[in-house]
SERO-4910 file (N, C-alpha, C, O; in steps of 0.05 Angstrom, whole numbers):
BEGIN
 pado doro    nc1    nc2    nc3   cac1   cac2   cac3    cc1    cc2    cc3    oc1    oc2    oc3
  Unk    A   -264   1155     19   -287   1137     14   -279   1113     -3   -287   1090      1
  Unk    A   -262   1122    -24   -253   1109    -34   -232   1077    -18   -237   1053    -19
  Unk    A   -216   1088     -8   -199   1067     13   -226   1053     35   -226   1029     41
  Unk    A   -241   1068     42   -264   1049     56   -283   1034     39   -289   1012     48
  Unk    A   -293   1041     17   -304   1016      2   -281    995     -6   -290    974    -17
  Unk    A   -258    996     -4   -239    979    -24   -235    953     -1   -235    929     -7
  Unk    A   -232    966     29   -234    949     44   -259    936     54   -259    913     64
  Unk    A   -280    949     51   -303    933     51   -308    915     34   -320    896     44
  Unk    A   -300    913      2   -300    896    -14   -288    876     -4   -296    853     -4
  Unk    A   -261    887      9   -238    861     17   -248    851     40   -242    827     39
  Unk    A   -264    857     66   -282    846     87   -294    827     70   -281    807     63
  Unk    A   -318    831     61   -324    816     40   -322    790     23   -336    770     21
  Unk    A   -301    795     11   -281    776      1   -273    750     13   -276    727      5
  Unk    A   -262    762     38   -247    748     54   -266    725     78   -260    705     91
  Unk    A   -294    743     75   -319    722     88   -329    704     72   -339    683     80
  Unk    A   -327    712     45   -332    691     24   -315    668     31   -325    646     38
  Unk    A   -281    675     29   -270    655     31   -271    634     53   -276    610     49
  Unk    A   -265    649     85   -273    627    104   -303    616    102   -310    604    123
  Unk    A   -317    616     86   -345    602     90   -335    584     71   -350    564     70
  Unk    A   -322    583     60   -314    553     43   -298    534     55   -293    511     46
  Unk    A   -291    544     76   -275    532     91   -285    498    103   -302    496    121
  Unk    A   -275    479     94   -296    454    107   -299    453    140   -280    461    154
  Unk    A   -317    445    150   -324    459    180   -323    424    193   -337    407    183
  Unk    A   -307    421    212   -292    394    216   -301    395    246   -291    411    261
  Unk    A   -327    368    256   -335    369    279   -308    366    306   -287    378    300
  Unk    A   -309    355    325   -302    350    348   -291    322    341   -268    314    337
  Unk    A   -315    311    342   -317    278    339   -298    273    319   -277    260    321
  Unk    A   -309    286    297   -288    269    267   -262    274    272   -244    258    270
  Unk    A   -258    300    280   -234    292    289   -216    275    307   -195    264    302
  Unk    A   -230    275    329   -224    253    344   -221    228    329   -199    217    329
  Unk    A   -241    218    315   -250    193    298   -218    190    274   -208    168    270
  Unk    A   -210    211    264   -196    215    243   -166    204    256   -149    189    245
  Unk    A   -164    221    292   -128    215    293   -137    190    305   -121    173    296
  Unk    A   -151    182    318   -149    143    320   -146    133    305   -124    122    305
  Unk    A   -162    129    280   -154    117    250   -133    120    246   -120     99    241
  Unk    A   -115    151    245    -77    153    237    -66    134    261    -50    115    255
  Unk    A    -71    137    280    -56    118    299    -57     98    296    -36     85    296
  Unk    A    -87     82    292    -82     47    283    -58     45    255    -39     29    251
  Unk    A    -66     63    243    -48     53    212    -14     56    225      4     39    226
  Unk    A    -15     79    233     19     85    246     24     61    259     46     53    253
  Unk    A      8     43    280     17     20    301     15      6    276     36     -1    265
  Unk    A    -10     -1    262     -2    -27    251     23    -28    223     26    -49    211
  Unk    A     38     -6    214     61     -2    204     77      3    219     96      3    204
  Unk    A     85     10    243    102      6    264    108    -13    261    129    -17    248
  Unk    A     91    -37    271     92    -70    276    109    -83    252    127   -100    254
  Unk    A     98    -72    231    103    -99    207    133    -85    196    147    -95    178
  Unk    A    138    -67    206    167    -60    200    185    -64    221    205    -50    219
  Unk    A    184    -79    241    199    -86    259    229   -109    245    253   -106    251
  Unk    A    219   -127    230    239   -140    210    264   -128    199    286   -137    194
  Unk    A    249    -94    196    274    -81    186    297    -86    205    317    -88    190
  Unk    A    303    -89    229    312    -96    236    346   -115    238    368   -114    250
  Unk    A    333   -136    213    349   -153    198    361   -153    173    378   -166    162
  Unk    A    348   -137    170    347   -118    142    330   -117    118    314   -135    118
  Unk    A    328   -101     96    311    -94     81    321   -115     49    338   -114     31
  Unk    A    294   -135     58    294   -155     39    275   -163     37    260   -155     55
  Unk    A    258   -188     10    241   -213      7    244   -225     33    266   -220     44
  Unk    A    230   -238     44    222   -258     65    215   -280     47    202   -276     26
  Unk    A    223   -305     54    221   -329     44    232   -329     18    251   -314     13
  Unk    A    216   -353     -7    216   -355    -34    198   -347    -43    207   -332    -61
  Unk    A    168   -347    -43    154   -343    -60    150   -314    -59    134   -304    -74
  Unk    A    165   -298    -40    161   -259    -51    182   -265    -77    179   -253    -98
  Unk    A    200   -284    -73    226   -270    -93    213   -283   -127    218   -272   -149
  Unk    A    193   -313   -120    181   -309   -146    160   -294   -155    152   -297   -179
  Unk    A    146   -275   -135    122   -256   -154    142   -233   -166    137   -221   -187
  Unk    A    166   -230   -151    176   -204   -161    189   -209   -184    196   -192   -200
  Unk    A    191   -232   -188    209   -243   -212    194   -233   -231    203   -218   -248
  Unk    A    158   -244   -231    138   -246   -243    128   -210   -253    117   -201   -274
  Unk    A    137   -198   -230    131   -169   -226    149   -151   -240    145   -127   -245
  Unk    A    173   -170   -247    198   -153   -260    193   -154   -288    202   -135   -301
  Unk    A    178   -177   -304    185   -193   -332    159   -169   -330    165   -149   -342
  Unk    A    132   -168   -319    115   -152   -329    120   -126   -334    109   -117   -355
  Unk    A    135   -108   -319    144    -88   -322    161    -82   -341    158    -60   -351
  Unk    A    180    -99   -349    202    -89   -365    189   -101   -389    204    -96   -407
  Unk    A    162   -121   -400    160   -130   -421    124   -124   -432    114   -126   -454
  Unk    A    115   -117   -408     88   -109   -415     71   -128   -402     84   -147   -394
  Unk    A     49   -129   -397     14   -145   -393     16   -167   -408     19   -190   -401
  Unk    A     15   -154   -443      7   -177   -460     40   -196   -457     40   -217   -471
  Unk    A     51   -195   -450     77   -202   -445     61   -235   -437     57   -257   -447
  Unk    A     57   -224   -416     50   -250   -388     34   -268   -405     39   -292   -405
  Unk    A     16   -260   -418    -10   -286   -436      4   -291   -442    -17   -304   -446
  Unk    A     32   -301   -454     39   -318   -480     73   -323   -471     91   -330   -486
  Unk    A     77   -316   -441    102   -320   -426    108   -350   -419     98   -356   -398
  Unk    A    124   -373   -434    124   -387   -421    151   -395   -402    164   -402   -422
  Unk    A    169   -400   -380    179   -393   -366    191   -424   -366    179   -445   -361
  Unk    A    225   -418   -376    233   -444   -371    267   -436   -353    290   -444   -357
  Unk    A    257   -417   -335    276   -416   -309    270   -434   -297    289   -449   -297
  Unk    A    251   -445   -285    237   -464   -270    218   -494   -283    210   -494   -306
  Unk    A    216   -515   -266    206   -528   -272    215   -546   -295    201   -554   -313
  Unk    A    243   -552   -292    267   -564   -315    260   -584   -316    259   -597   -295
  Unk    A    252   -597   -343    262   -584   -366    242   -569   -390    245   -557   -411
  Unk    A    219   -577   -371    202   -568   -396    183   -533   -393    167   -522   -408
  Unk    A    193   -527   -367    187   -501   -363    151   -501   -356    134   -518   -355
  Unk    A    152   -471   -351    117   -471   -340    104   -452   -354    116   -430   -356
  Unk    A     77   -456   -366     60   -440   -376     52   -417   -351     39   -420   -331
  Unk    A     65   -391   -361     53   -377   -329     24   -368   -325     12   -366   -304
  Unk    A     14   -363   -353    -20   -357   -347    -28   -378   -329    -42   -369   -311
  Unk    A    -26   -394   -329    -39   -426   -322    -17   -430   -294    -21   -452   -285
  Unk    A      1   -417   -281      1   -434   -253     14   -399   -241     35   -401   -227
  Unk    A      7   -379   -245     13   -351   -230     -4   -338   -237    -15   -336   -259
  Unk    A    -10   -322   -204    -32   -310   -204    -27   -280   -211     -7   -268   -202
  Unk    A    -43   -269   -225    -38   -244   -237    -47   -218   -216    -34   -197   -221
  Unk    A    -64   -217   -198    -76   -201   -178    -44   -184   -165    -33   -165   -175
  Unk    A    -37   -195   -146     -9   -185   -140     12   -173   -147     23   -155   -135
  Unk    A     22   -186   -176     45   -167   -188     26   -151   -201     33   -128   -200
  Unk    A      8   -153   -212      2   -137   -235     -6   -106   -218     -4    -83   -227
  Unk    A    -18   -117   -185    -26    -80   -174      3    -74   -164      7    -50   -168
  Unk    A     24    -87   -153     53    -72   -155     61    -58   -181     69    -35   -183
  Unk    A     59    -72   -195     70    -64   -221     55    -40   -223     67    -20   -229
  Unk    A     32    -37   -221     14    -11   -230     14     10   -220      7     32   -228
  Unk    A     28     -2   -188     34     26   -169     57     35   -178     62     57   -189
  Unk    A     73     16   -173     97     17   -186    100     49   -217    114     69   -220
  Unk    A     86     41   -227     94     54   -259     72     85   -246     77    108   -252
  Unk    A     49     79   -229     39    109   -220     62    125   -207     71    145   -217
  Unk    A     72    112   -182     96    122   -171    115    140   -174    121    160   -161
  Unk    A    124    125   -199    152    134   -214    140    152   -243    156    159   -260
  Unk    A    113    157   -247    102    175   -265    107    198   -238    116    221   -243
  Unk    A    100    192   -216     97    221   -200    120    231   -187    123    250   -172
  Unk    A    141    211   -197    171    224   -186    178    206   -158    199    202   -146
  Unk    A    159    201   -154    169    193   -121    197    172   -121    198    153   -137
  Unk    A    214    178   -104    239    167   -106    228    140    -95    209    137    -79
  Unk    A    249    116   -109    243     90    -88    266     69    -88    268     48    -76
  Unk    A    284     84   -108    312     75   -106    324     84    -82    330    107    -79
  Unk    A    330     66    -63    342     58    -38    375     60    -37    388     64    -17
  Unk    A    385     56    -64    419     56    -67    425     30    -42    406     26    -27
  Unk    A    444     18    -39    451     -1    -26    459      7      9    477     -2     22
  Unk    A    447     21     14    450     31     43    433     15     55    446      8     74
  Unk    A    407      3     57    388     -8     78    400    -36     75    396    -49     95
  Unk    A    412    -49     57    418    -72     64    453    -75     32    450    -79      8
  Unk    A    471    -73     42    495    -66     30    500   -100      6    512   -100    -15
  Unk    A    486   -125     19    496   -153     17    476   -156    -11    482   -174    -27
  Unk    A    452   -138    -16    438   -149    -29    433   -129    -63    422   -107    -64
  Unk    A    440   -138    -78    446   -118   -106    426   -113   -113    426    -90   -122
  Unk    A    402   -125   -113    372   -127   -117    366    -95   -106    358    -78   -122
  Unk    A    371    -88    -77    355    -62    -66    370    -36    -91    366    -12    -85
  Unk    A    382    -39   -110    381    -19   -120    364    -20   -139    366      3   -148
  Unk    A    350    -29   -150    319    -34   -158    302    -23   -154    295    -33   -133
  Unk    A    286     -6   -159    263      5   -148    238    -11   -145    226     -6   -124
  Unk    A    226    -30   -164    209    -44   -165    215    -63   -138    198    -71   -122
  Unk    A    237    -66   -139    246    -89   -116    237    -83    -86    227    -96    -67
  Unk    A    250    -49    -92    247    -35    -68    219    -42    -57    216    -56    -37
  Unk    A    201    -29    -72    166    -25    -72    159    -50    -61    147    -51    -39
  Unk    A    166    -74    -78    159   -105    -69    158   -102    -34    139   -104    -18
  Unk    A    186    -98    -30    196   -101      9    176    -91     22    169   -103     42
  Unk    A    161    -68     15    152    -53     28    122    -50     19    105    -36     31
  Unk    A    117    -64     -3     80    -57     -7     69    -77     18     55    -67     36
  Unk    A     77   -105     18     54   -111     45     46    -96     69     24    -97     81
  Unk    A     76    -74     79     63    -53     96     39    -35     91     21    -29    107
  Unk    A     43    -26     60     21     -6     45     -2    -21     51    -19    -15     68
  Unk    A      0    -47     30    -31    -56     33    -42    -64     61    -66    -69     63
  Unk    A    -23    -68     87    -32    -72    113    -49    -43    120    -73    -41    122
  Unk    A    -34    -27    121    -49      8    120    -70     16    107    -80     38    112
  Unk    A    -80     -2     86   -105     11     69   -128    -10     70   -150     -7     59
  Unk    A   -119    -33     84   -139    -59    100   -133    -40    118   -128    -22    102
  Unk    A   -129    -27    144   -142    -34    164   -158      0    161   -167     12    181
  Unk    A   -160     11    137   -174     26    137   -202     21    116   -221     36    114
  Unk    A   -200      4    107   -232    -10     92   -241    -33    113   -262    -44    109
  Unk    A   -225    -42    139   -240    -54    160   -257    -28    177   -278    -31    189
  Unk    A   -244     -7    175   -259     12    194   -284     23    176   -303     34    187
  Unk    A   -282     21    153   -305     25    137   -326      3    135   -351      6    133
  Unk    A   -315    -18    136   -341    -45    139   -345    -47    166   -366    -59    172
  Unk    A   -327    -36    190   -349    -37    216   -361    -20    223   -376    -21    243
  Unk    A   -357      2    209   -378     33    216   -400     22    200   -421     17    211
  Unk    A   -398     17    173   -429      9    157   -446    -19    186   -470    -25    187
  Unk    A   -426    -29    201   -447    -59    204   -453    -42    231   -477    -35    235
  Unk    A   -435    -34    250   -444    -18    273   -431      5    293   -425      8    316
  Unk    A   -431     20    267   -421     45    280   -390     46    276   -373     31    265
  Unk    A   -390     73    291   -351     91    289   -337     67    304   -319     52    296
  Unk    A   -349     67    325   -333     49    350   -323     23    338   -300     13    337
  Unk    A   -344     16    329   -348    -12    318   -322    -17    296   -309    -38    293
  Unk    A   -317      7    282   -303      6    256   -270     10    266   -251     -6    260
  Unk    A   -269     37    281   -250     35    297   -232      7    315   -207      5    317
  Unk    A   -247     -5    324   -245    -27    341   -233    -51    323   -211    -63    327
  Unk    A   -254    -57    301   -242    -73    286   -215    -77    266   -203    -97    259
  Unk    A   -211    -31    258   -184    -43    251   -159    -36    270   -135    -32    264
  Unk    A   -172    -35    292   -145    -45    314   -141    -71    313   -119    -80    308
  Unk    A   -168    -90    320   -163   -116    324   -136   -126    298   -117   -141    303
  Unk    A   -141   -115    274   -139   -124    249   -106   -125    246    -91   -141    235
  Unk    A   -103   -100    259    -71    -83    253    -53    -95    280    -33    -82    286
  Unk    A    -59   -117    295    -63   -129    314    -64   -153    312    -54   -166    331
  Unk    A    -73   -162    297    -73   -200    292    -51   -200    288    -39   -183    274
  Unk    A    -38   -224    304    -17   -230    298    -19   -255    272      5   -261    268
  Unk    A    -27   -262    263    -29   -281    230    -32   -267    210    -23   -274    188
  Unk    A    -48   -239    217    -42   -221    191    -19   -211    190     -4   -210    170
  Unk    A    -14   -201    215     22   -184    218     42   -211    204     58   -202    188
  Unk    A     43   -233    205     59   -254    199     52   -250    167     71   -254    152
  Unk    A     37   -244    159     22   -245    128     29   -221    112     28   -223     87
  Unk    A     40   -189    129     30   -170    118     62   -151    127     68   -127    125
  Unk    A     72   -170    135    106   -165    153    119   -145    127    111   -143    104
  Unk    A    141   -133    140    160   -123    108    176   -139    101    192   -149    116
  Unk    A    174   -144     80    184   -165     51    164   -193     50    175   -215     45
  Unk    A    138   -191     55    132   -207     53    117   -212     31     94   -217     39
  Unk    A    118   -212     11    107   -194    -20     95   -227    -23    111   -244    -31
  Unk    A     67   -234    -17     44   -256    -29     27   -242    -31     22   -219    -24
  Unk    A     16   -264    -44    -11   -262    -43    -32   -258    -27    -54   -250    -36
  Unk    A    -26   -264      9    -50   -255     27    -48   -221     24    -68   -208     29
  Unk    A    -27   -210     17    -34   -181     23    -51   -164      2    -54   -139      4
  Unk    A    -59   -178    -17    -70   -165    -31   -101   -180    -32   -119   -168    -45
  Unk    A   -107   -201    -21   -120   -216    -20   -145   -209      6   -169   -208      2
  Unk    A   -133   -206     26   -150   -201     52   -153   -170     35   -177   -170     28
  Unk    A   -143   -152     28   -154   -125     17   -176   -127      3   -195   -113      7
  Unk    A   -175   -146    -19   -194   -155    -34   -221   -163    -32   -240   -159    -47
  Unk    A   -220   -180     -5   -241   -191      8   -259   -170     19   -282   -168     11
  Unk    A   -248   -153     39   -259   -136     55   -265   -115     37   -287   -107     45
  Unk    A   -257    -98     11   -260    -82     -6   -286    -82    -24   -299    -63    -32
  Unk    A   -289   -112    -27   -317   -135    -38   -336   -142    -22   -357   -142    -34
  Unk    A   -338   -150      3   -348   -153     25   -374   -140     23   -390   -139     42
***
């Protein structure tokens, strides 16, 4: 009697547990692996560059990271009172007053979450051997956040077209999104500006 109540307790038990279980329709799921697939295609896409290898695109990624490096290794209050006479010879530039703080300052913040959580992002000089920079981690992160922030826009586009008209609607839009070719030009790997944090911003506020 004993061994049959103990397992009835454990029947029991064990119904408790699957009723906690979250109960996940048809649809949402369906709804859920389209959403993974737009993000997968539209980071497919913008990593095609790798290609040529794993670097800044243009000049102005290599000056936010510059901007992204002095904050990191010197602090926030660093930047108010930074005035910068690498550039703009001879009399150098007030950076509060001509750099925008939005960009490095959320790398930098991922950045320092990141590497609180261990996640490796030192690359060692294998993805691109020519460039001393990729042993950097911050550097690393730079190459590769416009992919991030392309992946987390086209998932607050699927949230502002489900609120205006529906799943479909939301769905649809961040295909279109992960899909533009002017955002992919904007949101490419190493393309570390300001639209990528910018179009996030918009649609996040929206």
């Amino acid at each position: 009697m004993k061994a049959k109540d103990a397992l009835k307790k454990i029947g029991l038990l064990m119904q408790r547990i699957t009723s906690l279980r979250p109960k996940i329709s048809h649809s949402s799921l369906i709804k859920g692996t389209m959403l993974f697939l737009i993000i997968v295609i539209a980071s497919g896409i913008r990593l095609m560059p790798l290609r040529w290898g794993f670097y800044l695109n243009e000049f102005d990624p290599y000056y936010h990271y510059y901007v992204a490096k002095n904050i990191a290794e010197n602090g926030l209050s660093y930047w108010f009172s930074w005035h910068d006479y690498a550039g703009w010879y001879p009399y150098g530039r007030n950076m509060p007053y001509v750099s925008n703080l939005g960009l490095t300052l959320t790398a930098v913040s991922l950045y320092k979450v990141l590497s609180f959580l261990g996640v490796p992002l030192n690359f060692g000089l294998t993805l691109n051997p020519l460039d001393p920079l990729s042993a950097d981690p911050l550097y690393n992160l730079c190459v590769i956040f416009p992919i991030i922030m392309a992946a987390l826009t086209c998932i607050i586009m699927y949230f502002l077209g489900r609120d205006l008209g529906g799943d479909s609607v939301g769905l649809f839009a961040a295909l279109l999104l992960a899909l533009d070719s002017s955002y992919i030009s904007r949101t490419s790997l190493g393309w570390f500006d300001d639209e990528t944090i910018g179009i996030f911003s918009t649609l996040l506020f929206a």
